[in-house]
C-alpha positions as CSV (number, residue, x, y, z in Angstrom):
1,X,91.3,97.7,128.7
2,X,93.6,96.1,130.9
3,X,94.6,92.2,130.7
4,X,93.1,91.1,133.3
5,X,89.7,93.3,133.2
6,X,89.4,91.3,129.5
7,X,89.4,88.0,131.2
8,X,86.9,89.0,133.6
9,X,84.8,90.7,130.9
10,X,85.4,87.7,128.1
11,X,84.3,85.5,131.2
12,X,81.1,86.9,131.5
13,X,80.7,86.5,127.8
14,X,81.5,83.6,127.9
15,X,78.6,82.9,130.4
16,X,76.4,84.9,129.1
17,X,76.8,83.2,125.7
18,X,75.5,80.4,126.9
19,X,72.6,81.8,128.5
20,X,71.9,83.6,125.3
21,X,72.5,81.3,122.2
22,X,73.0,83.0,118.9
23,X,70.3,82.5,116.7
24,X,72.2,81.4,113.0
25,X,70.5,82.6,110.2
26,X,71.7,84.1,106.6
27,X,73.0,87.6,105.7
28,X,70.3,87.9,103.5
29,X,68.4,86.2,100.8
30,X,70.2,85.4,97.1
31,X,68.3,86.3,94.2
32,X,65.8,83.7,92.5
33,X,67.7,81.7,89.9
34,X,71.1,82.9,91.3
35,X,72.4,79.9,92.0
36,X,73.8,81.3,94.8
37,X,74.4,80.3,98.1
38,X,73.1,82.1,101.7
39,X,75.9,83.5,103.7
40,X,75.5,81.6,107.3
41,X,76.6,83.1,110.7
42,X,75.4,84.9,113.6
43,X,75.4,88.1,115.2
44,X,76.5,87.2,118.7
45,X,75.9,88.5,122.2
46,X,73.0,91.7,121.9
47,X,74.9,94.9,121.2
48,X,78.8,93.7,121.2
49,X,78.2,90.9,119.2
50,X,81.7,89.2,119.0
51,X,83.5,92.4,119.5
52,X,85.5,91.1,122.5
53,X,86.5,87.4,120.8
54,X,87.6,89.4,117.9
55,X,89.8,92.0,119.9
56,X,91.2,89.4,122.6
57,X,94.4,87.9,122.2
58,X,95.1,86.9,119.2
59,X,91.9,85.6,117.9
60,X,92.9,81.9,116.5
61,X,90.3,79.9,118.9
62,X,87.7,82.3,117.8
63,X,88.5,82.4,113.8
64,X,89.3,78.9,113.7
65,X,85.8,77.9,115.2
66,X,84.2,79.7,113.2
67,X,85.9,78.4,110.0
68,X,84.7,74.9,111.3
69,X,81.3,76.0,111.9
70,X,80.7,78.1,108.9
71,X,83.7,77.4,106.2
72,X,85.5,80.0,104.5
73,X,82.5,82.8,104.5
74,X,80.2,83.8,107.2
75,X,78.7,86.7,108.8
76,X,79.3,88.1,111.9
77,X,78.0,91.0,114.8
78,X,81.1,93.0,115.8
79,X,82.3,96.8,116.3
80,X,78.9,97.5,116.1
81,X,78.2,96.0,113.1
82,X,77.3,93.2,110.7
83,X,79.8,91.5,108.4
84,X,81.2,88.8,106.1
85,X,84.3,87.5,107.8
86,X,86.3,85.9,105.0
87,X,89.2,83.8,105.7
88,X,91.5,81.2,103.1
89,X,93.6,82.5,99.9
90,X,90.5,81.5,97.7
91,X,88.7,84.2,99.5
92,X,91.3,86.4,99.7
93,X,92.4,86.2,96.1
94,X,89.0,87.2,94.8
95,X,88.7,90.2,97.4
96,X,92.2,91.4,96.5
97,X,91.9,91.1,92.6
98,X,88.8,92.7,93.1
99,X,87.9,91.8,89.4
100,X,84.3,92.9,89.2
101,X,84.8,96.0,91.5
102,X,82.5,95.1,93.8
103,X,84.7,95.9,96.8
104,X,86.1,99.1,98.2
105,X,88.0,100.3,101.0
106,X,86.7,103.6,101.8
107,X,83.4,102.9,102.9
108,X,84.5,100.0,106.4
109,X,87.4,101.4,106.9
110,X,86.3,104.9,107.1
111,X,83.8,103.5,109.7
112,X,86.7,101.7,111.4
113,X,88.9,104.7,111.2
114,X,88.3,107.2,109.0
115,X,87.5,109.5,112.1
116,X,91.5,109.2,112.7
117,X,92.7,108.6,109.4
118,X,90.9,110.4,106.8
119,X,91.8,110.1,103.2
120,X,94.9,108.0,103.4
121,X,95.6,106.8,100.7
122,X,94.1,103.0,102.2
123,X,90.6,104.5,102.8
124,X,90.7,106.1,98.8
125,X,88.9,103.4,96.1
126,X,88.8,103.1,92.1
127,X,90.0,106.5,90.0
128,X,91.0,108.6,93.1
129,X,93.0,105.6,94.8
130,X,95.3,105.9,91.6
131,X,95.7,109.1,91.1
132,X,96.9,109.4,95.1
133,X,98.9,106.1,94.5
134,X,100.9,107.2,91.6
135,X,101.8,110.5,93.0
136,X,103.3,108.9,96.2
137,X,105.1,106.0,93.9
138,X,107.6,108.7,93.3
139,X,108.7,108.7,97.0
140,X,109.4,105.1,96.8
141,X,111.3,104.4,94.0
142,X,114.5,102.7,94.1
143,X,116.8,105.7,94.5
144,X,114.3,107.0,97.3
145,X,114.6,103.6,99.3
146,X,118.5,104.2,99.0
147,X,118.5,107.6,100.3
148,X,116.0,106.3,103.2
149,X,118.2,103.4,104.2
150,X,121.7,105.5,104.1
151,X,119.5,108.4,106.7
152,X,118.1,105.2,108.8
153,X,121.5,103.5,109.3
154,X,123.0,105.9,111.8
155,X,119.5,106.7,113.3
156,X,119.3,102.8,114.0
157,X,122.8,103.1,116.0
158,X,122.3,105.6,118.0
159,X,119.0,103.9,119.3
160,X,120.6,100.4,119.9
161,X,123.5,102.0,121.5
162,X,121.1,103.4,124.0
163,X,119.1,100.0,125.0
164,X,120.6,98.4,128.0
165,X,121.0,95.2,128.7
166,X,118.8,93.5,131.3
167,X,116.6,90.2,132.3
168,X,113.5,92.6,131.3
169,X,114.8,94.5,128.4
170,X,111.1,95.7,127.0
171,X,112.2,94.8,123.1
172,X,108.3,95.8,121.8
173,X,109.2,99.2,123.9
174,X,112.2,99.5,122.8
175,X,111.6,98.4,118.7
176,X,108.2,101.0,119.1
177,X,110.9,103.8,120.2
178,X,113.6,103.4,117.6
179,X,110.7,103.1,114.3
180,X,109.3,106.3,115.7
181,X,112.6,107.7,115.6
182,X,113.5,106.5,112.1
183,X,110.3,107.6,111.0
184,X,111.1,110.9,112.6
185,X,114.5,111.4,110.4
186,X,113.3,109.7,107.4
187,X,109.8,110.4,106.8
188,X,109.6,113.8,108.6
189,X,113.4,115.0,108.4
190,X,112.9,116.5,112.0
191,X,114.8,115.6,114.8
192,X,113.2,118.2,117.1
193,X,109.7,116.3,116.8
194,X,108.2,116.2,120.6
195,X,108.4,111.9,119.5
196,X,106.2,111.8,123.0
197,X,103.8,113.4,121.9
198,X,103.6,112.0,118.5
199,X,103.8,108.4,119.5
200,X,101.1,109.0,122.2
201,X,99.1,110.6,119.3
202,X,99.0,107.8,116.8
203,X,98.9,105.5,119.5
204,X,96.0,107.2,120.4
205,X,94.5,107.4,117.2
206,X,94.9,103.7,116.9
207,X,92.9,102.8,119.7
208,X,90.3,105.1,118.8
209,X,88.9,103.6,115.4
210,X,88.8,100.3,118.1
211,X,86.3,101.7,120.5
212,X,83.2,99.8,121.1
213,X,81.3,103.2,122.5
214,X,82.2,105.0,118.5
215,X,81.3,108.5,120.1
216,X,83.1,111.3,121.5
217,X,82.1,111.1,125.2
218,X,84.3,112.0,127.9
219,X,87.0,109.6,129.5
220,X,86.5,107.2,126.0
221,X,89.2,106.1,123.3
222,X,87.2,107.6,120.4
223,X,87.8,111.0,122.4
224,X,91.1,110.4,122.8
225,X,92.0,109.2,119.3
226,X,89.9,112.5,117.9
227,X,92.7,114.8,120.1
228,X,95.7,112.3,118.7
229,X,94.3,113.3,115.2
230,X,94.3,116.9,115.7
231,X,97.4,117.1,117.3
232,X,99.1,115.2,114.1
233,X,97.0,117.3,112.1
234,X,98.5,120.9,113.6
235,X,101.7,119.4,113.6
236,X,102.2,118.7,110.1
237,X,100.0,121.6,108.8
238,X,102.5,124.0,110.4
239,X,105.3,122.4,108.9
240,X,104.2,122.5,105.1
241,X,105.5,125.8,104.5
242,X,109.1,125.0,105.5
243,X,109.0,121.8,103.5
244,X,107.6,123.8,100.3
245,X,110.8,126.2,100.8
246,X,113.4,124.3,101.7
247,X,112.5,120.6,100.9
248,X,115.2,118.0,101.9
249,X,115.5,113.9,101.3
250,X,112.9,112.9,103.9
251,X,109.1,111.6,102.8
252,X,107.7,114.3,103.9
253,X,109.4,117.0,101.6
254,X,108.9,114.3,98.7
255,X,105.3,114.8,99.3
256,X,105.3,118.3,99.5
257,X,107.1,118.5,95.8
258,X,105.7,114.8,94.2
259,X,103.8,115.2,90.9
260,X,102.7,112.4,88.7
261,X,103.7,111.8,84.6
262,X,100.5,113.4,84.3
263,X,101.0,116.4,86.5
264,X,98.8,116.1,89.2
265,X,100.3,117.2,92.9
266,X,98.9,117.0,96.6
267,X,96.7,120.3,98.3
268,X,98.4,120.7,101.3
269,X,95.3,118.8,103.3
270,X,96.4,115.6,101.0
271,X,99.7,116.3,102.4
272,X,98.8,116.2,106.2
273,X,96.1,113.5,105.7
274,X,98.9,111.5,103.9
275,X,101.4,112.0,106.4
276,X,99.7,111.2,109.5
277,X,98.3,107.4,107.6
278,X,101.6,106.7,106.2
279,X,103.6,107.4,109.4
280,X,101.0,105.6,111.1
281,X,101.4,102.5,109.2
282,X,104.8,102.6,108.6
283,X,105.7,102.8,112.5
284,X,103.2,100.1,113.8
285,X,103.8,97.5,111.5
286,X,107.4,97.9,111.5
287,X,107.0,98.0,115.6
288,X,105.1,94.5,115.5
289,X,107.6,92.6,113.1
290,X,110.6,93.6,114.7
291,X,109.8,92.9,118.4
292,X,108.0,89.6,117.0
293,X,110.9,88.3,115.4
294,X,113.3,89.1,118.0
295,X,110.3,86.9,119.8
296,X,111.1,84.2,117.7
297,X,114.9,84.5,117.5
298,X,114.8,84.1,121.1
299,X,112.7,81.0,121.7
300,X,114.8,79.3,118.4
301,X,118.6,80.5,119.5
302,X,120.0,78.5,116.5
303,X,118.0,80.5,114.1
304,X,119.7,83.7,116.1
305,X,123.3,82.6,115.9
306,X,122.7,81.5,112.2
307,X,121.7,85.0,111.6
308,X,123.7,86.4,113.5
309,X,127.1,84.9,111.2
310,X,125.7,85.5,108.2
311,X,125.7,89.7,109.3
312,X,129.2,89.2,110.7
313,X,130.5,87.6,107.8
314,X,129.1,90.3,105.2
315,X,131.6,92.3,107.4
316,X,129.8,95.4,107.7
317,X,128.6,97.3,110.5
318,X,125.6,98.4,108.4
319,X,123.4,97.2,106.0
320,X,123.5,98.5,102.5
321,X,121.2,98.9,99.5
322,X,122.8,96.4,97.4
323,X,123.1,94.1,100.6
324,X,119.6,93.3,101.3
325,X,118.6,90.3,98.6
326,X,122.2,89.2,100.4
327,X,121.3,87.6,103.9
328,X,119.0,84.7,102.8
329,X,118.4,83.5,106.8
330,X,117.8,86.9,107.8
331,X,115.1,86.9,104.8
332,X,113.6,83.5,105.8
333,X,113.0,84.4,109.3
334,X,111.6,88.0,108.4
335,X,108.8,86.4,106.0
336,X,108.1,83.5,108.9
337,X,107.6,86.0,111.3
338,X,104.9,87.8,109.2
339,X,103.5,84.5,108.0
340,X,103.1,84.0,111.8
341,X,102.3,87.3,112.9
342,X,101.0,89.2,110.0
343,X,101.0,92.8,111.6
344,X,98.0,93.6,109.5
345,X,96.1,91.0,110.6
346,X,92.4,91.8,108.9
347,X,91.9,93.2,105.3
348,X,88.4,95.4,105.4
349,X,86.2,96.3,102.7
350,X,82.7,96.9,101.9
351,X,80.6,95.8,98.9
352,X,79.6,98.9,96.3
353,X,76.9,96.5,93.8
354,X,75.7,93.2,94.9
355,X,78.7,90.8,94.1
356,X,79.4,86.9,95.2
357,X,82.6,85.7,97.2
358,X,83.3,82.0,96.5
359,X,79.5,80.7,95.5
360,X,78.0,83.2,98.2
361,X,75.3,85.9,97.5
362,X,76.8,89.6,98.8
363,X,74.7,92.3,99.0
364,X,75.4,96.1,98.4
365,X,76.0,98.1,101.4
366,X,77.8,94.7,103.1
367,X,80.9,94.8,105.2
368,X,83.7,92.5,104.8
369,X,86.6,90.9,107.2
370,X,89.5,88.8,105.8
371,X,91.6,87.5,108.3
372,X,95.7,87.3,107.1
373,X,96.5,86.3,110.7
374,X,94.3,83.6,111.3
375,X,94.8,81.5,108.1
376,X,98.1,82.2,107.7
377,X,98.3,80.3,111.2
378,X,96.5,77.0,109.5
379,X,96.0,74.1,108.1
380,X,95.0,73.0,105.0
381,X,97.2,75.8,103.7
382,X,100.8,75.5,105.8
383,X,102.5,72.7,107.2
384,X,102.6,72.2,111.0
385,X,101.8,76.5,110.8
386,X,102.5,77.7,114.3
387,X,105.7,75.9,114.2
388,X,108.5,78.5,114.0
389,X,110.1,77.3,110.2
390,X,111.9,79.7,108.0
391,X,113.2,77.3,105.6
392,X,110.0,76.9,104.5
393,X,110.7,80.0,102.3
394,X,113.6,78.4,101.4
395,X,114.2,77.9,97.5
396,X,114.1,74.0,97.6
397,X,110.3,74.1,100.0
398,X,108.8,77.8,99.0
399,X,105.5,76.7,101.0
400,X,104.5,80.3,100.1
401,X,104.1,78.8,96.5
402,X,101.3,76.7,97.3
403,X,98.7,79.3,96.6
404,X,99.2,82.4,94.6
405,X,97.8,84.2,98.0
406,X,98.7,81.8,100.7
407,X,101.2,84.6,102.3
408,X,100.0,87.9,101.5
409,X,101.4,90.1,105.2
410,X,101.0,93.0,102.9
411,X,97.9,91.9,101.2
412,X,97.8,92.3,97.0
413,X,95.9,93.9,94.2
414,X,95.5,97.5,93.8
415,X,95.6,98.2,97.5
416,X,99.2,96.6,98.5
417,X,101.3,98.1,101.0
418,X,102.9,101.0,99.0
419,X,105.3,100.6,102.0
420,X,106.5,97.1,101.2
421,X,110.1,97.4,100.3
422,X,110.5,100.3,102.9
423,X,109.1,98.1,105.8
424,X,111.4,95.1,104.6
425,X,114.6,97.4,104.4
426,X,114.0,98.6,108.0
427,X,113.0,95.6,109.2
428,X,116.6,94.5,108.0
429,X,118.3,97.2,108.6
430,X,117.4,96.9,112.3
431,X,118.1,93.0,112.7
432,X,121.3,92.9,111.1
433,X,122.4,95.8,113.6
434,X,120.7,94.1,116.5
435,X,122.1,90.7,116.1
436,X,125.6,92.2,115.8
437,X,125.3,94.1,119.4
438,X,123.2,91.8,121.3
439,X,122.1,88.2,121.9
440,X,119.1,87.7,123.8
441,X,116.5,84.7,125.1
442,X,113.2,84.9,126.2
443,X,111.7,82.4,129.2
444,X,110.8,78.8,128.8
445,X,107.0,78.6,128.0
446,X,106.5,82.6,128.3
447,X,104.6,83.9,125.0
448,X,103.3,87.3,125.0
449,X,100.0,88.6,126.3
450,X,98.3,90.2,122.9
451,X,96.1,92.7,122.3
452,X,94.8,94.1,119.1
453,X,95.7,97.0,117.4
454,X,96.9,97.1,113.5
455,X,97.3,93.8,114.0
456,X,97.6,91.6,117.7
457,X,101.0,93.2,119.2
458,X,102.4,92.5,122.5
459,X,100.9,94.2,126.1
460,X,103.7,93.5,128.2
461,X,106.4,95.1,126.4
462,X,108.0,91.7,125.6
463,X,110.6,91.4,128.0
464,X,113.5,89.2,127.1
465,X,116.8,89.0,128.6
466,X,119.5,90.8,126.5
467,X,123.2,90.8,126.5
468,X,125.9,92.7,125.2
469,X,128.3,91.4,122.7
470,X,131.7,92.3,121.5
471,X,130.9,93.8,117.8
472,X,133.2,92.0,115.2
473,X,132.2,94.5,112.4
474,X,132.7,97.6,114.2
């Protein structure tokens, strides 16, 4: 849906909204002598619900109301569905730790997505999640993340060498090109991938688990994401034998040969349904935190230049390994950017036995949204949040600190990002290049149009205005 078809359809929500008042009511009914309290909230507009408030922009004016109307739990109609939208680290600490395993993954997001990304390793719960988990820990190990960063570096060059310098230089284009070509060399190991056809694929694919219409009629997203999925799935099927054979260094051969302490190895469907989630993830969330912080860096030059020296005076063209706990500005500004702009912006989950979320009765069978984004964005829990501040994370402020899960970008518990230290090495990786080849600004008062996908992400390609510079370390 384009831009400006959104604002003519959130208008007429918007009207219509007020024609039609929500009726608030609770979830459901705690049990006598619970001592539990109702989950409050509403469903929304008939059919939609608050499908379009929660896929518009970037969704602060909607989740921030709704904390003032409701507090940290509440209920809510959206994506064709009722559920608990959670937001707060109180809230999302319970979730995470999970203690009473009351929540699971595979059951929402194989609603969400599942028709796109079946049995990643996300949409896996309990005893099966662990199993899968363990076996893919061996392809991110320490010596793996090494291997992975020495393949990216020259990958990374030859992609930045390419951009050219402009008053529109697309960077979210540009940043969405190079991760799918890193991903291509270091998580596939081929350099002869169609990458337009892949990247239309899981873009595809992406949209798909967001379609209001969840059905596979003609000219809709959920038809088109089904075709992305079977094109990824044909792809890497074909490929298995190869990697079986002759295995190299990239991800994908590690997954073709990984086996646990206790033995246990992938079927080759694990392998493909593996690959196409972890690629997936990998590319988008990298995609978002790169062009967002180059966002950043160019509305806050100081922060830029200050980056910018520090890579210079490490005196190296690339970044290495034992480099990367190294460049403590370059760190700063990574974690504010995804304090800011969490790229996974909603944790889902779904309730397997009755359970309770901060004093509130949860059913069995319930759906659950925790927003990273939104309170990452607010007060009580950050200072002055939407202020761009990376010496928060500084050692002598460490706002992070205030809660155990006040900044949790990659969420926490059984189900964090496997990816983690990959996505901060290539996010890295690709700064400390970048600042050393270009300087760039972005317009007074110009912030991007968002739309949602993993998380919001830009719809205009963020143009900024790039410029070449003389490279000191080359």
């Amino acid at each position: 849906m384009t831009s400006s078809l959104l604002e003519l359809v959130q208008r007429g929500v918007g009207a219509a909204s007020e024609r039609i008042p929500s009726k608030v009511k609770p979830l459901a009914t705690p049990p006598p002598g619970s001592g539990l309290k109702p989950v409050m909230g509403d469903f929304g507009l008939p059919l939609v619900g608050h499908t379009l408030e929660t896929l518009s922009g970037d969704g602060m004016s909607f989740a921030k109301e709704r904390y003032e109307r409701y507090g940290e739990v509440s209920w809510v109609g959206s994506l064709g569905t009722r559920m608990v939208s959670a937001i707060g680290p109180d809230a999302i600490e319970a979730i995470l730790l999970n203690r009473d395993k009351a929540w699971g993954n595979e059951g929402f997001y194989s609603y969400l997505i599942g028709a796109f990304f079946n049995r990643g390793v996300m949409l896996m719960d309990f005893g099966e999640h662990l199993q899968h988990r363990r076996i893919m820990q061996s392809a991110f190990t320490r010596p793996r993340l090494a291997g992975y960063l020495e393949a990216m570096n020259p990958r990374i060059a030859q992609d930045l060498d390419k951009w050219q310098p402009g008053d529109n230089f697309p960077i979210y284009d540009a940043a969405k090109q190079l991760t799918l070509d890193v991903a291509a060399e270091v998580f596939v190991g081929d350099t002869n991938a169609d990458h337009a056809a892949l990247s239309k694929a899981f873009v595809d694919a992406v949209k798909g688990g967001q379609a209001i219409i969840r059905a596979d009629v003609p000219g809709g997203i959920w038809r088109l994401g089904l075709r992305g999925r079977r094109l990824l799935e044909d792809y890497f099927r074909s490929q298995i034998p190869g990697k079986r054979a002759n295995p190299g260094d990239d991800l994908f051969s590690v997954l073709c040969q990984a086996e646990s302490e206790e033995g246990d190895v992938y079927t080759d469907e694990d392998i493909v349904n593996h690959m196409i989630f972890v690629l997936m993830a990998a590319h988008d969330t990298s995609t978002i935190t790169i062009a967002m912080m180059a966002y950043y860096l160019g509305r806050h030059p100081e922060w830029q230049e200050r980056i910018r020296a520090e890579s210079v005076a490490l005196g190296k063209d690339m970044i290495g390994y034992e480099d990367l706990d190294n460049l403590p500005a370059l760190d700063w500004a990574m974690r504010e950017t995804l304090r800011i702009h969490a790229p996974v912006g909603t944790l889902f989950r779904e309730a397997v036995k009755d359970t309770e979320l901060l004093g509130h009765y949860i059913p069995a069978g319930t759906r659950l949204a925790a927003s990273i984004f939104a309170f990452q964005r607010m007060e009580p829990w950050w200072s002055d949040p939407l202020t761009f501040d990376p010496e928060r994370f500084a050692p002598e402020r460490r706002e992070d600190k205030s809660h155990r899960y006040a900044w949790t970008p990659f969420g926490g518990g059984a189900h964090k990002c496997i990816g983690m230290y990959f996505g901060e090495m290539e996010v890295k990786a690709v700064l400390h290049q970048m600042v050393q080849r270009y300087s760039w600004t972005v317009p007074a008062g110009y912030h991007p149009p968002l739309r949602y996908g993993t998380g919001p992400m830009p719809s205009d390609g963020l143009p900024v205005q790039l410029r070449a510079l003389a490279r000191v370390n080359a």
